[in-house]
N, C-alpha and C positions, 0 to 999 in steps of 0.2 A: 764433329765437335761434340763434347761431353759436357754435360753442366755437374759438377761435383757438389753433389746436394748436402754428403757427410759432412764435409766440409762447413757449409754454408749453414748448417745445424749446429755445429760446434761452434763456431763463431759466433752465433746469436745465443747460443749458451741453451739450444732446445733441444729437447729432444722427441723421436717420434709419439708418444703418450702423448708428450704436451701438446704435440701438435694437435692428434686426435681429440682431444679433451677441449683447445681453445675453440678447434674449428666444427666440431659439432661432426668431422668425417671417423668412420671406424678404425681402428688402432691396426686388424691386420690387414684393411685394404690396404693402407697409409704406408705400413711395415714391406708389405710386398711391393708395392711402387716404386720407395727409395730404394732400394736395397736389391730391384733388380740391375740385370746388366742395361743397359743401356746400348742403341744400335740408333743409325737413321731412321729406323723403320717406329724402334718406340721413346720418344722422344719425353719428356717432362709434360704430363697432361694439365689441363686445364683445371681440374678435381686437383692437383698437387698444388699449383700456384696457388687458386682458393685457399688452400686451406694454409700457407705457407703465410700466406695475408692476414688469414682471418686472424692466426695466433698472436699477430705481432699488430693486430689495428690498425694496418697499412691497407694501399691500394694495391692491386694484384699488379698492376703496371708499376709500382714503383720497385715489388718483390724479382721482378722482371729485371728491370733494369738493374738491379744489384746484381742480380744472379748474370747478366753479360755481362756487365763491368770486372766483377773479381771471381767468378768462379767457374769460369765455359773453360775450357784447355781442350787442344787437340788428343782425340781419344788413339792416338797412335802409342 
């Protein structure tokens, strides 16, 4: 399973700066996290969701459960 975070970026109309700038995390850690591949091995950390929350004044579980509901797809 893949969580399609571009996606989920577009749709809330952010982008990685803003992310970096709401949530207080640095712009190229941020930039290399999304934007790597993805594998079972390196999944969406905990530092991403943070900061995923922090931009939008949510709760990391709520960011969570969006992120199951409309943006996981089988990475085949």
């Amino acid at each position: 399973m893949k969580i399609d975070i571009k996606a989920y970026l577009n749709s809330k109309e952010l982008t990685i700066y803003q992310v970096s700038k709401y949530s207080g995390y640095g712009y190229t850690t941020l930039h290399k996290s999304f934007n790597k591949k993805q594998t079972s091995a390196t999944p969406l950390n905990l530092r991403d969701l943070d900061a995923l929350a922090q931009s939008q004044n949510k709760a990391m579980w709520q960011v969570l459960k969006e992120l199951e509901e409309h943006y996981l797809s089988d990475d085949n």
